[in-house]
Every structure is written in C-alpha cells, then in structure tokens.
N, C-alpha and C positions, 0 to 999 in steps of 0.2 A: 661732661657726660654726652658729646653727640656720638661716640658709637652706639648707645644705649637709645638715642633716641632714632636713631639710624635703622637701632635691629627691629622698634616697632614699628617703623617704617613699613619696612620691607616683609612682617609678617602680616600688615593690613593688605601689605598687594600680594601677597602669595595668596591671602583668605580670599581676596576677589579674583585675584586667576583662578583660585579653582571653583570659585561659585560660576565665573564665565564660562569656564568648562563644560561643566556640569548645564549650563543650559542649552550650550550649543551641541551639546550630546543630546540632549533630550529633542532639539529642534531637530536635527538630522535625523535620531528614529522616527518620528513624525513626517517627515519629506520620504523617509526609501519608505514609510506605511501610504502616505497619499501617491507613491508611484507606482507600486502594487497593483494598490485600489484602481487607480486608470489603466494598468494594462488591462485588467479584467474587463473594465466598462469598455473598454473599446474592442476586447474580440468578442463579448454581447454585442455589442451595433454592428458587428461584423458580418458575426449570424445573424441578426434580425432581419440585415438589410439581403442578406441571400435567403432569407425565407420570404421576403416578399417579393421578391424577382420570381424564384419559382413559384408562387402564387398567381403571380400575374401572366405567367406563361400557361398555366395549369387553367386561369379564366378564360383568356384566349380560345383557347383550347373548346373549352367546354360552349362558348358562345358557337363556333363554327359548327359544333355538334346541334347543337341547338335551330341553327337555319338549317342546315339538310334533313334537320329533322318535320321542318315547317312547311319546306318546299316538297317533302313527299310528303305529307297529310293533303296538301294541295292540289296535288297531284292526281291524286286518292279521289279525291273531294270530286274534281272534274271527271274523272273515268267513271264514277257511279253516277253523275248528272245523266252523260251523255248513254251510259247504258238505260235509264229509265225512259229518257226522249226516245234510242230507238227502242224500247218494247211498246211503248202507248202507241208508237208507227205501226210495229205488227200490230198491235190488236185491234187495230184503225184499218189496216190492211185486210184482217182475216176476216171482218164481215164484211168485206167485199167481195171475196173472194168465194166461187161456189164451190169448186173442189175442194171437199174436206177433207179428203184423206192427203193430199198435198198440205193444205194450211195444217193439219197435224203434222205430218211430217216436220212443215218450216218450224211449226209451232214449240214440236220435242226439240228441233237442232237450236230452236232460239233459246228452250227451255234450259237445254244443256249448255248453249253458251253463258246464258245467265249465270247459271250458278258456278261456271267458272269464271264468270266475272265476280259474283259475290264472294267468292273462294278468296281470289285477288283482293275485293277488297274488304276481305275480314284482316287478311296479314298487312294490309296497309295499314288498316286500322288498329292492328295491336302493333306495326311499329311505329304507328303517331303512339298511341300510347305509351310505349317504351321511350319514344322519344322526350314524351310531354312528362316523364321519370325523372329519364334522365336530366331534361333540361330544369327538373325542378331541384336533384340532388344538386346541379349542376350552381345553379342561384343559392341554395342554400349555401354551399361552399363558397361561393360568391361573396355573399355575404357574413361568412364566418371571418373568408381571406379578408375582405375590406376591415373588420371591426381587428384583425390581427394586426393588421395595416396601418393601423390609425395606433394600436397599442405600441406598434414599434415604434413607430414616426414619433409619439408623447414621447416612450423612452429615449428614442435618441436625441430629443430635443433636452431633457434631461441630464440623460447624459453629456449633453453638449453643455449646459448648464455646471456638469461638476466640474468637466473639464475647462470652463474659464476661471470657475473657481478655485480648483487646484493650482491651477497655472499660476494665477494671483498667487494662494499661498504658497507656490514656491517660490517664486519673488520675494515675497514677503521674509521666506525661508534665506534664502540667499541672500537677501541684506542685511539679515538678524546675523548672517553666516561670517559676512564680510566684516561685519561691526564687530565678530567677536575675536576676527584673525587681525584685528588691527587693536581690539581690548586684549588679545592675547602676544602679537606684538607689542605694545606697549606693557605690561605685567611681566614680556621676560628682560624688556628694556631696564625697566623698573626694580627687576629680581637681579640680573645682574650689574645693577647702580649697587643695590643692597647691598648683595654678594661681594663687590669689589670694595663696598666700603666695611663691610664685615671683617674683611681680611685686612685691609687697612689698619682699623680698629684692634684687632689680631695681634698685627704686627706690629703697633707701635703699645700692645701690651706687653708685649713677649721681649718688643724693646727695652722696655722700663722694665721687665723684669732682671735681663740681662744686665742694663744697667746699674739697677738695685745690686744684684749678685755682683757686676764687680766694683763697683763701691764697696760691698762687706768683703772683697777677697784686698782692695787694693790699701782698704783701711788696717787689713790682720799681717799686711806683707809689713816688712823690715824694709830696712837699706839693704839695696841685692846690687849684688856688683854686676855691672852690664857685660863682661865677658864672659862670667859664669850662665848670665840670663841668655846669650848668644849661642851657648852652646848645648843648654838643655830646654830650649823654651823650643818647639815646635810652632810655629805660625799657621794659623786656620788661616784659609781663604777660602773665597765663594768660587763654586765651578761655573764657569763661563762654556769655555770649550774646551778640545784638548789638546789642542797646539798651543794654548796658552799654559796650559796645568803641566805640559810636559818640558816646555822651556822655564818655567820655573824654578827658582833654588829645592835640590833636595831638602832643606830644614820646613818648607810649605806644603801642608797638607789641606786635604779636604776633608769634610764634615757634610753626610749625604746623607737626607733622610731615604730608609725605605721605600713609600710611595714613590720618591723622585729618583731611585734606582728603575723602580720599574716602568715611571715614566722612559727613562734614558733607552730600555733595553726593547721596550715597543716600537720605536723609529725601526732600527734597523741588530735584531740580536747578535748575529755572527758577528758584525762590525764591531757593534759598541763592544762585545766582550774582549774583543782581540785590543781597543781603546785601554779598557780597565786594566788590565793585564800589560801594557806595555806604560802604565804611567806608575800601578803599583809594584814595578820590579824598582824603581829609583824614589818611589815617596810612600808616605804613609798615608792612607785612607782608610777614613773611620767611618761606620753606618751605626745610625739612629734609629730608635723607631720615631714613627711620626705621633709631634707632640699634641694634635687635633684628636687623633686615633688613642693616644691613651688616656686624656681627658673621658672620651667617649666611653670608655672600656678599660678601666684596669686592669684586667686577667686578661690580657691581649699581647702576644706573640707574635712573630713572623718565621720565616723560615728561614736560620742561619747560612743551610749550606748555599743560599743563590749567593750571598756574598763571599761566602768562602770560595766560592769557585770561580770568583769574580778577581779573585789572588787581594782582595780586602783584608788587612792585619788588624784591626779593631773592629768587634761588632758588637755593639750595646746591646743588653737582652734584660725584660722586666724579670729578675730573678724572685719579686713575690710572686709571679704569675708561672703556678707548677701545672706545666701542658706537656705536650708533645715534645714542641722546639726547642723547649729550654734542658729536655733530655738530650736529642740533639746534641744540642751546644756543648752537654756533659761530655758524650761520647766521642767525641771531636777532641777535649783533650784531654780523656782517660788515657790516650794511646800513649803518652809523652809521663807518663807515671801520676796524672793527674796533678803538671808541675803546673800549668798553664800557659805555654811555650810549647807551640810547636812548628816544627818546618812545613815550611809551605811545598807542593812538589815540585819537581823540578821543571813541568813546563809552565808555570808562572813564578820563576824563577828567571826564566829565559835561557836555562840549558836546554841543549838539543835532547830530547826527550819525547819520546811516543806515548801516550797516555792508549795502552789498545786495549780493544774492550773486554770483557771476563763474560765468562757462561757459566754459572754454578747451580747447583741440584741442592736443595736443603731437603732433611725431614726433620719434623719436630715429634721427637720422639715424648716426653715425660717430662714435668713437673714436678717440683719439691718444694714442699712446707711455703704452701701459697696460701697467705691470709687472707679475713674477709676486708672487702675495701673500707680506710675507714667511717665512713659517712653511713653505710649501711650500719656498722658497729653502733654507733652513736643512735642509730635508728633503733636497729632491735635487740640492744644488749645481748651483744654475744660475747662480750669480753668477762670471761667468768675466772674469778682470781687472775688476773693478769697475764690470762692465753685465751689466745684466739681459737674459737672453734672453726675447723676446717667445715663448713658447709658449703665453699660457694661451688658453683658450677663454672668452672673456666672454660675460654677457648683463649685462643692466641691469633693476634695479628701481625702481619710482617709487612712491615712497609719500606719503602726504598726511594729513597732523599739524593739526585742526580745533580742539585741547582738548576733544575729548572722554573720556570716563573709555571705558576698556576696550574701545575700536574696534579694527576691524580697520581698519590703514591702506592694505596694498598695495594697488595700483590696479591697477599692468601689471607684467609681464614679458616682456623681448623673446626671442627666441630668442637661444641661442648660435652665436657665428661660430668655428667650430672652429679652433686655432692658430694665430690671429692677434689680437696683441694691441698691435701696432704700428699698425695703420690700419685698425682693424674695420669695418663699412658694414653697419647694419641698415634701410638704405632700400627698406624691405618695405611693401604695404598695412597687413599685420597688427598694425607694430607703431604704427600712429597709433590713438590713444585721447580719451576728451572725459574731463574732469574738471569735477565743479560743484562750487564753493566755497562754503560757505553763512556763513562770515566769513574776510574775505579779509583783515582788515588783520590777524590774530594767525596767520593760516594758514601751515604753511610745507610745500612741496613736498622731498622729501627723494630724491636721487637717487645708489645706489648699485650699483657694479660688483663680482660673484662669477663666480668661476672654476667651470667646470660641472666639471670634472674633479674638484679638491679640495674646492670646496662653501668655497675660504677667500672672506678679504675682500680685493677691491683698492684699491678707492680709491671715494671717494664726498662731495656735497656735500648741502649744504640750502637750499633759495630759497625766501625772503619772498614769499608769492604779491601783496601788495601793493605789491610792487616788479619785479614782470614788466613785460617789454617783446614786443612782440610782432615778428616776422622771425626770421630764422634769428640765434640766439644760443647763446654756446658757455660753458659751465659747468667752470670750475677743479674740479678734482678733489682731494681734500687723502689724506693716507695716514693708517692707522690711528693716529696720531699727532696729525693734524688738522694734519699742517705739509705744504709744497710743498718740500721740499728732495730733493738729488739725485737718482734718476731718475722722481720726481713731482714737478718742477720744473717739467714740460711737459704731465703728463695732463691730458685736459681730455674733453668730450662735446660734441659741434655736436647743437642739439635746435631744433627749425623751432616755433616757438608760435603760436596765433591765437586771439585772444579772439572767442569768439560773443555 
C-alpha cells in the first residue's frame, strides 16, 4: 500500500501549499496597503514642508514691514520734538520783540507752519498706527505660522516614525515573502515527488491490471499454432519516434491515447500530421481514450474526426456515452451502408490527390414529427398512450467537425419555432448560411435538434461533407441512442443545399 500512503502524502502538502498561499496572498495585500499609506504620508510632508517655507517667507516679510514701520514713528517722534523746541523759541522771541504787528505776522507764518507740521505729524501718526496693525496682524500670523510649524514638524516626525515602521514591516513582509517562495518551492517539489509517484502507482496498477487481463486471456487461449499467430496477431508497440515506427515491420502497430495525440500535434501540427499520415499509409494505428479521463467521467467523449484525419484506422469510442462525437463517429460510417468499413481518402492513402476546399449555402427549411426529449418526458409525462405529445419548441444547430484540435465547431443557429414540433418551418432569410470546408473528404457537418424550453436533446445526425448532394435534401434524425425506432422512426430535417 505505498501508493496509498504516498497519495496522503502529497495531499497533506498540497493542504499546506495552499494554506502558504493563502498567507502570502494576504501578506502582499497588507504590503501594496502599507505602500499606499506612505505614498500619501509623504506628499502630506511634502505639502507641510512647502507651507512652512512660505510661512517663513511671508514672516520675513512681515518683520521688514514692521521696522519701516518703527523707524517712521521715530521719525515722527523727532520732527514734533523739534517743532515744539522751535515754537517755545518764538514765543521766547516774541516778548522780546516790540513790533507787534511783525511778531503777528512771524507769529501767523509760524502758526501756519505749525499746523502743517501737525498735519505732517497726525499722518505719521496714523501710519505708526497702521503700522503698529500691521505689525501686530503681522505677529499674530507669526504666531499662528510658528504653532503651524511646530504641527508639521510633530507630523513629520511621525511620519517619519511610520515610515521606519513600514519599512520594518516590509522587511518583515519580504522575508514572510521569501519563506513562502521557498515553502512554495518546496510544496511543488513535494507535489511533483507525489505526482510522479501517483502515476507510478498508476502505472504499476494498470500494470497488474494488464497483467491480470492476460493471465485470464492467456489461461482461455488453446494451443495456437505460431504461423497462424504470425499472421493474424498484430504487435502493439510503444511510439518512440517516427523513424523508428516507420522502419518498423508493417504487422506493428501503435496504441495512442487521445490526450497524447494532442500532446504530439502541439510541438509542431503541419509536421506531426504529414508524420501520422505517412506511417498510417503502411501500419495500423489505433486511438484510446484516456484511461485517467474516463475513470473521471464516464459520459466522456472526444472528437473522432481529429484522428480520422490523422488517416488513424481504429478509433475507440465510449459507446454508453450518447454525446455529440459518438454521432459523429455514426455518420462517419453511415456513408459505407452503415457496414463499418470504410475508405480512407485518397490523400492519406498517398495518392496524388488535392483535397480542395468546398463553399456551400445551406437552409434549413422544416421539420417533421419531432418528439419531446426524453428526460423532459420522464419529467412531465407527456407520453400519453404511447405518443408523444408535440410541444417542444425546437431550433437547430449545425456544427462542422474539420479535425481540428480544439475548434469551435457551431456554425449557425436557427431560431425557435415556439410549440410545435410536429411540422416546424424555419423558412426564414435569417436562417440561410455559407459554410467553407477547407477538407471536405474527412469533414463532417453535424446537425442537431434542442428544445429552447428544457435546453434537452432531441434528435440529431452527422453528414459526410464529401457526400453532399446539392437540392432540397432531407436528413434522418436518429435519437440520443443513435437508433430511428418508435416515435423517431419518421424525424427527419428538409435542408435546401447549394454548392458555390
């Protein structure tokens, strides 16, 4: 039992890969939030630090205002001194003086000088005043700018404080970061130990399984004469390369699953195909599906035509699994009478042969005697005495299957004809369409009927685009079963074709 102990292994370290994950997801939104956070803080100390520059310009300022304002008060101060000293001289003068009508006279011109000195210094005195305003808005702002001053300078110190803080916790960040690219290095170290032993484990079940299977084939065999075994026994071999697979005896074939087709055809597609094609003109190759994928999924398919175009002569298909591709695979060799044998074309054959491409115009004209799907049946008993009631609302899909690897096929959709599924009629502009085939002889047009109400299946076929005929031609409809019996005994499509 060590694969088993192997696989709980590897799902304890997957549980902690993704618990490490998950924290260093959560440490990184934390790190871009605290980097955020500091770009902000720092174009605030940006601005704070250019509002106190202009503050201190704007102080500047206001001090120079401030002394011109002090030196003319001063100024002031001295010219009314010195005008008082000379009037006490006149009037020291004027009782000396006999003539009075002269000392009036000095007396009026001194009187009028006076009072345009006092004139003078009233406007001194209301611009000391103005000044002694100013200079006191001017300190007020002073000291508003200083206590601004002092609040940015705390903030920036603060600031400076998250910023060593942050810086720490990015550090902090970035080794929780590093610890977890070496916990997550090691987890895929550890995932793919698992992994490699998983499949190990796998493979030497699938061994023994093989082995078991022929142990019961080699216990049921007889005595087989080795000539006869020489010349009906086919030899499986593993594909290496294809210079090995093609110097190989024709009696040696390959055994390819699916997935490892499409591994093959990802390296390099035009090459590898032109590979498939010149190994399967001289050997048989067979495709699988992959045994992992239908463990996984039972009702699981692939799509026939990529190997068929691949010139592949055996393709394994889950026949309990009724899809899509396993229509396909019908219509593929309905053409050949439904014998199961059919010719391959001729350019994977390796005759000289042009596969050129077709242009065709469909319309899907009408419907007939389309039952309800059966799942919805089951659902809402509509099956009354043994016929199906015509309610559903059909449309039609047409899809176009070229072996390409992971195309989208649908081409068209017609609209739904609401509750009627006895004689529908989509003979509408809308729903004629052109289709370009760029290989016609592997191509197959795939045309199926849903119910717009349940979204089920009703009935649907697949046509060889190498076997179109052009005029109004009417298309068998088979049921999720892939048979025509009882009330798809008659479903069918009228669809109008014309090759351009």
């Amino acid at each position: 039992h060590l694969w088993k102990m192997q696989s709980e292994v590897a799902s304890q370290a997957r549980k902690q890969a993704d618990r490490s994950s998950h924290h260093a997801e959560e440490l990184a939104e934390l790190a871009e939030e605290e980097r955020e956070a500091a770009s902000l803080r720092h174009i605030a100390r940006e601005k704070a630090q250019m509002s106190v520059s202009n503050t201190d310009d704007y102080q500047s300022s206001i001090q120079a205002q401030l002394a011109e304002a002090s030196r003319a008060s001063e100024e002031a101060a001295s010219f009314a001194l010195e005008s008082r000293i000379s009037a006490e001289k006149l009037d020291r003068e004027l009782d000396l003086v006999k003539d009075h009508t002269k000392a009036i006279e000095y007396v009026n011109t001194m009187e009028k000088l006076r009072n345009e000195k006092d004139v003078l210094y009233q406007e001194a005195l209301k611009k000391q005043n103005e000044a002694e305003a100013k200079a006191t808005n001017a300190k007020r702002l002073l000291d508003t700018s200083s206590e601004v001053f002092t609040n940015a300078k705390r903030d920036a110190a603060q600031e400076q404080d998250e910023v060593n803080t942050r810086r720490q916790t990015e550090c902090t960040i970035a080794q929780a970061y590093r610890k977890f690219l070496m916990a997550s290095k090691l987890a895929k170290s550890v995932s793919l130990q698992t992994k490699s032993a998983v499949e190990i484990a796998e493979e030497k079940e699938r061994a023994e399984e093989r082995a078991f299977e022929y142990k019961f084939k080699v216990e049921r065999l007889g005595c087989t004469i080795p000539e006869l075994a020489n010349l009906t026994f086919y030899h499986s071999t593993k594909f290496k390369t294809w210079e090995e697979s093609r110097k190989a005896p024709n009696s040696h074939m390959h055994s390819i699953s699916e997935p490892r087709v499409k591994q093959i055809l990802e390296q390099d597609e035009e090459l590898q195909r032109e590979n498939f094609r010149k190994f399967t003109k001289s050997h048989i190759c067979r495709i699988f599906p992959s045994w992992r994928k239908a463990r996984e999924n039972q009702r699981l398919n692939y799509d026939p035509v990529v190997a068929h175009g691949l010139g592949c002569q055996l393709v394994s298909m889950n026949f309990h699994s009724c899809d899509e591709h396993l229509l396909l695979n019908d219509g593929r060799f309905r053409v050949n009478g439904s014998s199961g044998y059919v010719l391959k074309p001729p350019y994977l054959r390796g005759e000289l042969f042009s596969d050129r491409p077709q242009s065709w115009r469909f319309n899907i004209l009408r419907g007939f005697y389309l039952p309800k799907g059966e799942a919805s049946i089951l659902k809402k008993n509509l099956l009354v005495g043994g016929v199906f009631l015509p309610s559903v609302s059909p449309f039609v899909r047409v899809s176009l299957y070229e072996g390409k690897v992971d195309a989208k096929p649908v081409l068209h959709e017609t609209k739904a004809v609401r509750k009627n599924g006895f004689s529908p009629i989509w003979n509408e502009g809308d729903d004629e369409f052109e289709v370009k085939v760029e290989k016609p002889s592997v191509a197959l047009l795939l045309f199926t009927v849903w119910d717009q109400e349940t979204s089920d299946f009703i009935a649907g076929a697949a046509v060889s685009v190498n076997h179109l005929r052009q005029g109004y031609r009417s298309i068998a409809l088979f049921d999720s079963l892939h048979s025509r019996i009882g009330p798809y005994a008659s479903a069918s499509l009228i669809v109008r074709a014309q090759k351009l």
